[in-house]
Each structure stands twice: as C-alpha cells, then as structure tokens.
MMTF fields as JSON, N, C-alpha, C and O atoms, coordinates in Angstrom:
{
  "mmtfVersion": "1.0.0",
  "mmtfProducer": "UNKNOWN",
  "numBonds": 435,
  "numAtoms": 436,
  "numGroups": 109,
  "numChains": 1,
  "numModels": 1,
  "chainsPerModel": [1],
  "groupsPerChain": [109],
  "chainIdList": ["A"],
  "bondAtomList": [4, 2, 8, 6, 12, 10, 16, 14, 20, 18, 24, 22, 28, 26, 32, 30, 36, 34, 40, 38, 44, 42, 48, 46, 52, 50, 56, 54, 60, 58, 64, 62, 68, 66, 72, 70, 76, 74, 80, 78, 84, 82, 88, 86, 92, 90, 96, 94, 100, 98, 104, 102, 108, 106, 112, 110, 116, 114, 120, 118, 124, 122, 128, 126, 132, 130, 136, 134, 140, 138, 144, 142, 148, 146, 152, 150, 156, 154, 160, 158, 164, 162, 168, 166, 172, 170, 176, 174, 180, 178, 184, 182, 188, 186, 192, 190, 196, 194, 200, 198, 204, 202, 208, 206, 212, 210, 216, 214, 220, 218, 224, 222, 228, 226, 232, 230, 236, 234, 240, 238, 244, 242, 248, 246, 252, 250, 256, 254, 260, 258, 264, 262, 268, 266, 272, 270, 276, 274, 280, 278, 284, 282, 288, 286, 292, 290, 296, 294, 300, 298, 304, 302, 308, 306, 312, 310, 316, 314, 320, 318, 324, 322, 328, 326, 332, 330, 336, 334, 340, 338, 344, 342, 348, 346, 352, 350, 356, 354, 360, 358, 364, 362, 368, 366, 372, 370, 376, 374, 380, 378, 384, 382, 388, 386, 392, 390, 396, 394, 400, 398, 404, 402, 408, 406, 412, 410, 416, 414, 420, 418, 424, 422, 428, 426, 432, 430],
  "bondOrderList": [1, 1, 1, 1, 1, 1, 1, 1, 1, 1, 1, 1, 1, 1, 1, 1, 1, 1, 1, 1, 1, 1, 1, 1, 1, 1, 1, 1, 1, 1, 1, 1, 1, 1, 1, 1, 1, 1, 1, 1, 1, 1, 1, 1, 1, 1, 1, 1, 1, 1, 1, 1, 1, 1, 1, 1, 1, 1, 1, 1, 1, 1, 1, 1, 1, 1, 1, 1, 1, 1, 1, 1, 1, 1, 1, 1, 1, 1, 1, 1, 1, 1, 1, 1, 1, 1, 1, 1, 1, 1, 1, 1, 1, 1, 1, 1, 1, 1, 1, 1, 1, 1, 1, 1, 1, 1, 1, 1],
  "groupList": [{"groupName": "UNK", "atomNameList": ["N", "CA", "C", "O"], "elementList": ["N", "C", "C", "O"], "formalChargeList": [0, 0, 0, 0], "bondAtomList": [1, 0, 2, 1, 3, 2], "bondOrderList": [1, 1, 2], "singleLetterCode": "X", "chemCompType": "L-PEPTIDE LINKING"}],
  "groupTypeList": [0, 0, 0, 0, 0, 0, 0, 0, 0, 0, 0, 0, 0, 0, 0, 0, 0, 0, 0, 0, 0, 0, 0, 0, 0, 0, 0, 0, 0, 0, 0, 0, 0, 0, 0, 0, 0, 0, 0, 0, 0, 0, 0, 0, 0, 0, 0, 0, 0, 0, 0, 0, 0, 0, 0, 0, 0, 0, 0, 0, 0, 0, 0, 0, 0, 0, 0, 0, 0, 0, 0, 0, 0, 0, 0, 0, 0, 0, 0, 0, 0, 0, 0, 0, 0, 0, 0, 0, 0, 0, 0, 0, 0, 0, 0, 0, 0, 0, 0, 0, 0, 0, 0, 0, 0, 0, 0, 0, 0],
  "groupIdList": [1, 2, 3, 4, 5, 6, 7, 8, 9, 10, 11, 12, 13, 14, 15, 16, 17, 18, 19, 20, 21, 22, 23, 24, 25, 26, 27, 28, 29, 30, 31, 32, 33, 34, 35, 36, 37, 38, 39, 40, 41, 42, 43, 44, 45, 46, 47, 48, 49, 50, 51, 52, 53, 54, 55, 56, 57, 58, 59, 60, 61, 62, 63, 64, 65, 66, 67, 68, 69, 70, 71, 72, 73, 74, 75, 76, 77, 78, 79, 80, 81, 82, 83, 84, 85, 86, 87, 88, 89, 90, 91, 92, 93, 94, 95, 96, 97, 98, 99, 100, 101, 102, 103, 104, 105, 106, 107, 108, 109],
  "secStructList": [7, 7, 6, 6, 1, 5, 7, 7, 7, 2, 2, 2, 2, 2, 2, 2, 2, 6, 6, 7, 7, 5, 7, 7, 7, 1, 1, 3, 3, 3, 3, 3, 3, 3, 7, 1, 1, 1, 1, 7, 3, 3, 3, 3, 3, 7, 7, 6, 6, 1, 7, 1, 2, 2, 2, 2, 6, 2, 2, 2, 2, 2, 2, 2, 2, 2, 2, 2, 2, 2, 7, 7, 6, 6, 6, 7, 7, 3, 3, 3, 3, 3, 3, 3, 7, 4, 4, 4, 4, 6, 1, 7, 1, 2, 2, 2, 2, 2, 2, 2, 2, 2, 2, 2, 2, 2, 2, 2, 7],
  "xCoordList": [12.182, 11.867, 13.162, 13.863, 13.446, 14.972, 15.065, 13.874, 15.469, 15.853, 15.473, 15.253, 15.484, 15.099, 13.577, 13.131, 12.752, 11.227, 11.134, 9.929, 11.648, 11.327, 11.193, 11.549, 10.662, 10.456, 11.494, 11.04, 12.358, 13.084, 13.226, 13.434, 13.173, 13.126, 11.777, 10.756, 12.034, 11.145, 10.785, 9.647, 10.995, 10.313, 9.338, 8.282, 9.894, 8.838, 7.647, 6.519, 7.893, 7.085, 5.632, 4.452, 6.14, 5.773, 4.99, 3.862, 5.369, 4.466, 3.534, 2.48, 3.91, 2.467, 1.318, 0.165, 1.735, 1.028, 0.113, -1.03, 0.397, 0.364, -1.044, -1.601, -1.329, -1.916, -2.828, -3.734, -3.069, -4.647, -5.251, -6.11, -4.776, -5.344, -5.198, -4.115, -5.996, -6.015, -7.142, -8.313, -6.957, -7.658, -7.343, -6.383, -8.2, -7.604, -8.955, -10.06, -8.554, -8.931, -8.808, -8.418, -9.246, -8.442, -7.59, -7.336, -6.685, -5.239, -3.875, -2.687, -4.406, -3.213, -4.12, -5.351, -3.39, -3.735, -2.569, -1.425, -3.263, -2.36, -2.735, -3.626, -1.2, -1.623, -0.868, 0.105, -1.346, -1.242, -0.956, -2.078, -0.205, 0.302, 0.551, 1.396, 0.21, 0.688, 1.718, 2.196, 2.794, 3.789, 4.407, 3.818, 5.38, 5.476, 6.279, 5.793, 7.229, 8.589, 7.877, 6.769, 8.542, 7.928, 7.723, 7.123, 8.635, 7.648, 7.787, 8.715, 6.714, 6.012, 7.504, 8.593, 6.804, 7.535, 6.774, 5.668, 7.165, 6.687, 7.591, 8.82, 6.754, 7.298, 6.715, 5.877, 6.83, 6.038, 6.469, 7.638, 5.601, 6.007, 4.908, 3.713, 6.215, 5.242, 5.68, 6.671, 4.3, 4.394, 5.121, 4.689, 5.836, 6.49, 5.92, 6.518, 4.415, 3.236, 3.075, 2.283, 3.735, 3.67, 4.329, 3.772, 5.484, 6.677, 8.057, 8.131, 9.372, 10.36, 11.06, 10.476, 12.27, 12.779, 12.349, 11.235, 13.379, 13.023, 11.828, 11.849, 10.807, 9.426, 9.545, 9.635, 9.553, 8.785, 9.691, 9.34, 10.697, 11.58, 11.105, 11.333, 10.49, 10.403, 8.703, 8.018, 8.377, 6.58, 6.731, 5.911, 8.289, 8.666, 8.807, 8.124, 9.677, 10.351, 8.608, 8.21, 7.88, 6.711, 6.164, 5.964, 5.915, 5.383, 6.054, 5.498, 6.985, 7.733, 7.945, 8.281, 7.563, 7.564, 6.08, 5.981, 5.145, 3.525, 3.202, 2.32, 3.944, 4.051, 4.65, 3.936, 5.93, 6.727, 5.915, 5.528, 5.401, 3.973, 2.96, 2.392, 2.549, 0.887, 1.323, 0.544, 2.345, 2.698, 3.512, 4.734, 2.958, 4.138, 4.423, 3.702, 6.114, 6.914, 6.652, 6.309, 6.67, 7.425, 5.946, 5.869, 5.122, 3.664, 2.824, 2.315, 2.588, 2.138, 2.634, 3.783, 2.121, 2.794, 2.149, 1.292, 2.508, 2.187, 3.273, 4.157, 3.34, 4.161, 3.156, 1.993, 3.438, 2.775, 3.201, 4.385, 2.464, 3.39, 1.747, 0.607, 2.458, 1.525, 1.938, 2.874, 1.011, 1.089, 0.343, -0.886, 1.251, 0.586, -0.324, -0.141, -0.942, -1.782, -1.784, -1.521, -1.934, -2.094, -2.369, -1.432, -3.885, -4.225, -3.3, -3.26, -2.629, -1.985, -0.805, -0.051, -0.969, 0.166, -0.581, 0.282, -1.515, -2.476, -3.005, -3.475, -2.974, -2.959, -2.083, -1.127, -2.409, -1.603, -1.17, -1.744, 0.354, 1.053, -0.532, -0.971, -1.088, -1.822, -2.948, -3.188, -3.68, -4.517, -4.59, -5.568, -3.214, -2.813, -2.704, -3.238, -1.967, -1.684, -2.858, -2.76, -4.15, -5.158, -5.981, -6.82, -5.866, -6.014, -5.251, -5.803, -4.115, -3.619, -3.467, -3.105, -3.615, -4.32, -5.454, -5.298, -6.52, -7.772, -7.577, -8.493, -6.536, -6.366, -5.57, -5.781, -4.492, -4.054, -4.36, -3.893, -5.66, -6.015, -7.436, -7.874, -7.882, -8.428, -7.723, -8.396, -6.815, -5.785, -4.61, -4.166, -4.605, -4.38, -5.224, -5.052, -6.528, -7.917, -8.096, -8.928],
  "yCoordList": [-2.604, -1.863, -1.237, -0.442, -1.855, -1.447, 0.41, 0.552, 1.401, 2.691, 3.208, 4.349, 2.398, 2.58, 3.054, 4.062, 2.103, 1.95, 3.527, 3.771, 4.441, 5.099, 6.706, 6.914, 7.311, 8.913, 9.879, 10.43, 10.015, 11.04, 11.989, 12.282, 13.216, 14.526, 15.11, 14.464, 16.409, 17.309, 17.536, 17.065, 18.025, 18.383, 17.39, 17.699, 15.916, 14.653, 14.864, 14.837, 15.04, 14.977, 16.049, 15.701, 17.206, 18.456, 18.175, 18.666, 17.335, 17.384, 16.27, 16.071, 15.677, 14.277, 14.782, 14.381, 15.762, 16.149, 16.769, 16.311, 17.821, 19.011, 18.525, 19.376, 17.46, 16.596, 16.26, 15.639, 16.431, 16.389, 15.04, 14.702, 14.373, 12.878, 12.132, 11.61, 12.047, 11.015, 10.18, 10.373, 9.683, 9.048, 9.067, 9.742, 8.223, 8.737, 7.828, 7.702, 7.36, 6.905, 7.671, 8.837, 6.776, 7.336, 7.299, 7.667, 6.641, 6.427, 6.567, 6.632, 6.587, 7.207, 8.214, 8.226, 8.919, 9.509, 9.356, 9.806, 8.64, 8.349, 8.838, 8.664, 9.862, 10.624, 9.805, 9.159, 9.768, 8.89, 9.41, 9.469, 9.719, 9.6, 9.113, 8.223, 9.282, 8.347, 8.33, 9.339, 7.388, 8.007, 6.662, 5.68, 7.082, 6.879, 5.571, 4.55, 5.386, 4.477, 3.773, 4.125, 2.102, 0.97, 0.122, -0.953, 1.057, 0.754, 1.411, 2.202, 1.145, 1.988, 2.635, 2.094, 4.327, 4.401, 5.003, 5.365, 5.257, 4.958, 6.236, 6.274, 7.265, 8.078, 8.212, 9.114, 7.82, 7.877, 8.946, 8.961, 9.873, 11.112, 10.811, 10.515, 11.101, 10.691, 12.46, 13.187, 12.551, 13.679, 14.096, 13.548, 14.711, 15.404, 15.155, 15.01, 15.025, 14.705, 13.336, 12.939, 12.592, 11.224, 10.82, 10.102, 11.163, 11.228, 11.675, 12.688, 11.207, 11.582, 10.648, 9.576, 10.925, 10.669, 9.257, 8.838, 8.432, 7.037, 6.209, 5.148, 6.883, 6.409, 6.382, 5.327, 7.926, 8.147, 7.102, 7.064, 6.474, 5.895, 4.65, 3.872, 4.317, 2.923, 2.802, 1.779, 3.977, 3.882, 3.659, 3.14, 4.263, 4.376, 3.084, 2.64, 2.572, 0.816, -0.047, -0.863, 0.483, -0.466, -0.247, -1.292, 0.972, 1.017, 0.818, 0.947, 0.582, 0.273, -1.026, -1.442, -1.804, -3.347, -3.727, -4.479, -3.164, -2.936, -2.912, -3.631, -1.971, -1.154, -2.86, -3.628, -3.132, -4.256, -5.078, -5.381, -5.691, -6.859, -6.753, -7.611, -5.32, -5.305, -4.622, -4.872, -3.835, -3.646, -4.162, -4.161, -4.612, -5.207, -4.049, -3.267, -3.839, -2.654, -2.905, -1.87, -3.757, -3.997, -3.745, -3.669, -3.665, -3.724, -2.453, -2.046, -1.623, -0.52, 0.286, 0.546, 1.016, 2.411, 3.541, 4.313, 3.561, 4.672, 5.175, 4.387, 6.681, 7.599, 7.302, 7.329, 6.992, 7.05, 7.827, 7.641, 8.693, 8.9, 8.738, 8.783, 8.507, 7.834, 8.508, 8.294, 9.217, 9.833, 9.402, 9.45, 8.879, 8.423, 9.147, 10.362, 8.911, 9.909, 9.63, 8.462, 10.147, 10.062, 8.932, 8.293, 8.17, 7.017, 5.796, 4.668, 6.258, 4.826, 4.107, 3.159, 4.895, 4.4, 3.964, 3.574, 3.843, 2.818, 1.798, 1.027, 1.657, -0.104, -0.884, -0.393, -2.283, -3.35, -3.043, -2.221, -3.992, -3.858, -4.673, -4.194, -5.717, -6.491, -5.386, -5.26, -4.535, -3.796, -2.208, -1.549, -1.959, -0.882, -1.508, -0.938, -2.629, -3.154, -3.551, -3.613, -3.885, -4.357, -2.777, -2.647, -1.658, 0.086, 0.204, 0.979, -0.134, 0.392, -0.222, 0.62, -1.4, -1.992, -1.604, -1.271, -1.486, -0.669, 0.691, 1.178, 1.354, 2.979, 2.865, 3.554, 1.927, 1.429, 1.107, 1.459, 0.035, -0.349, 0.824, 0.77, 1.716, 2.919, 3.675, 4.542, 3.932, 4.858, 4.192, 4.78, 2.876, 2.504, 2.025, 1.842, 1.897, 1.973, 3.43, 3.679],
  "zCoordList": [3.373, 2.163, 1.654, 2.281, 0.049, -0.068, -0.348, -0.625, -0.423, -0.53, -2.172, -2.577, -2.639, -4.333, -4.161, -4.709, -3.236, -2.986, -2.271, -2.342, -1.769, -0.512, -1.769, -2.928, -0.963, -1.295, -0.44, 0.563, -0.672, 0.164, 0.414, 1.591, -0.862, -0.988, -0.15, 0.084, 0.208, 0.229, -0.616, -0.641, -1.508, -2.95, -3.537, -4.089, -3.325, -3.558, -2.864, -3.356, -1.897, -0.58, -1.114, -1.173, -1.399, -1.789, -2.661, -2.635, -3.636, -5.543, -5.221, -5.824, -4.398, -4.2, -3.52, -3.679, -2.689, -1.379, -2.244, -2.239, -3.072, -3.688, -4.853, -5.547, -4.871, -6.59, -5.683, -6.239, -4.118, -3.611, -3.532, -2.717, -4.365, -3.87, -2.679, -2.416, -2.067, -0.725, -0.069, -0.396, 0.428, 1.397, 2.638, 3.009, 3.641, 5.177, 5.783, 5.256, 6.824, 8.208, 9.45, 9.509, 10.661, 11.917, 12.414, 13.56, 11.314, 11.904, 10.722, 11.04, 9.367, 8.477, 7.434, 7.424, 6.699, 5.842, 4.302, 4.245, 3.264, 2.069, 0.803, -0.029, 1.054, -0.173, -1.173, -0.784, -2.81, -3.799, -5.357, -5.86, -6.118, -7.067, -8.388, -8.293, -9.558, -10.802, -10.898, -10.379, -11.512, -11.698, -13.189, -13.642, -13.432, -15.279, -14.813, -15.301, -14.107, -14.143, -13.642, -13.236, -13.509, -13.41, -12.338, -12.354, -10.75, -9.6, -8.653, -8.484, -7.74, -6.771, -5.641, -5.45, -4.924, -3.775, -2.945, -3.345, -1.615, -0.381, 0.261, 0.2, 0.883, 1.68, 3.224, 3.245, 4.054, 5.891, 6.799, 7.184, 7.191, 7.719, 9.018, 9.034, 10.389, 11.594, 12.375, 12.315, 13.075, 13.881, 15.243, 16.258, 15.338, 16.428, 17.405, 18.471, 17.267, 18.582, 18.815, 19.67, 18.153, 18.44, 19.474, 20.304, 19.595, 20.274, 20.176, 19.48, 20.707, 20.995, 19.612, 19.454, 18.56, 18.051, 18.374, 18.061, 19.094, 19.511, 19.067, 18.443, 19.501, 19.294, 17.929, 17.301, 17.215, 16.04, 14.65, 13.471, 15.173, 14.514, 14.592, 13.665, 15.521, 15.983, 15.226, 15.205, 14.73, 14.212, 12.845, 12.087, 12.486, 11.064, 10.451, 9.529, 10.999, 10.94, 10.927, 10.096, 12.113, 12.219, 10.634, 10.016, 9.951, 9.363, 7.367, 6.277, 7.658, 6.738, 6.244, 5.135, 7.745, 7.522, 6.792, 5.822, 7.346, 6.866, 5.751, 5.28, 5.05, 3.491, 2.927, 2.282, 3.308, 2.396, 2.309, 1.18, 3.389, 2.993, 2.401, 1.725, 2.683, 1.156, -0.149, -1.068, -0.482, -1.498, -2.403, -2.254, -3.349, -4.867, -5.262, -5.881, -4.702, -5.607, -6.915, -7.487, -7.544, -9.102, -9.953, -11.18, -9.266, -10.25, -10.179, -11.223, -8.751, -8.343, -8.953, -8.597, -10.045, -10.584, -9.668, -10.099, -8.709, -7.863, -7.067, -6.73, -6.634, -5.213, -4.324, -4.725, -3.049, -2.036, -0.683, -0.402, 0.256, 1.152, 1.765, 1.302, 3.194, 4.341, 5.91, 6.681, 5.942, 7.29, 8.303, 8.359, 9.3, 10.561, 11.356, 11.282, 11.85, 13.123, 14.665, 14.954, 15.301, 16.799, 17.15, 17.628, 17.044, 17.741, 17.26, 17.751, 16.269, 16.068, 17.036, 16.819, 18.074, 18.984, 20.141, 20.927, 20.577, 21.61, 21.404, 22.241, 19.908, 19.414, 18.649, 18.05, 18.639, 18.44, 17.179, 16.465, 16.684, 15.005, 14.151, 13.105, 14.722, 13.77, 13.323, 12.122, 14.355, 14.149, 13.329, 12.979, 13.215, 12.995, 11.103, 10.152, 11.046, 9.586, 8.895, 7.67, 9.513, 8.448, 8.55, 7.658, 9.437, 8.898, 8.01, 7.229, 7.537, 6.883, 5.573, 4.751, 5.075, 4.139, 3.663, 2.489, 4.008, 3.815, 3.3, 2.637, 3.508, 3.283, 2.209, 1.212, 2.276, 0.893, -0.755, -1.838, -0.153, -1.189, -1.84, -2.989, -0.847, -1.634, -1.921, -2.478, -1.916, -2.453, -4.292, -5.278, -3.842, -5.502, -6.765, -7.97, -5.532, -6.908, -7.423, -8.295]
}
C-alpha cells in the first residue's frame, strides 16, 4: 500500500474517529469517512495488548497487504482507519482477510 493511500496524522486519526461512523466484528473495528479528493486512505491502529512492537508490526504489514487486495484506491472516496482486536492473532491470514472484507464492505455501503 503506497504512503499516498495511508492516514498518518493524529489529528486524521482524531476527525474520522470523531464522525462516529463504524462498524465492527470480533475481530476489527472500521471507522469510515467521506472524503472530497479522489481516492481512498487507510489508517490501522493495533493494540499494545496484542503484543510486543515485533508482533504488532508484523499484524500491521498483515493487514496492509489485506486492505491492498479488497480496496480500489482510485475509486473509494472514503478515510478509513481499521482497528485490530485481540482475537485476531489465534487465527489464520485467510480467515482473518475474508473478516475483514465483510467489515469493509459495510463500512463503504
């Protein structure tokens, strides 16, 4: 996912969070955004309780690769940020990616 696509700021983080829209499962929670310019971005915030740097880096990457395959940057006029949860680290990448598709696609309808 190139860096153009990503949410970086706190303050981003802050105004999406802040606009209350979400959805959620048992394993992410995606909060969702309008936004005016002409394509989508992607912010992933994993918990301290997940694990040790290492890990939570390695959940980031998992989940970044996830995002690049079901989302068309260039068409989604949406902010997205996607927070992982706990159970998502006792199951498989395949199982974790079709949760997170599902939470996806209620979140850009």
């Amino acid at each position: 996912m190139k860096k153009l696509y990503r949410v970086r700021k706190s303050e981003e983080f802050s105004s999406i969070i802040s606009r209350k829209k979400s959805t959620a499962n048992a394993f992410f929670v995606v909060y969702s955004s309008d936004r005016a310019k002409e394509n989508a971005r992607v912010g992933i915030s994993v918990s301290k309780k997940l694990g040790n740097a290492v890990e939570r880096n390695r959940i980031k990457r998992q989940v970044r690769e996830m995002v690049r395959s079901l989302i068309d940057f260039e068409t989604c006029p949406k902010d997205l940020i996607i927070i992982v949860r706990k159970p998502y680290v006792n199951r498989a990448f395949s199982e974790n990616k079709n949760d997170l598709e599902i939470a996806l696609k209620k979140a850009i309808i």
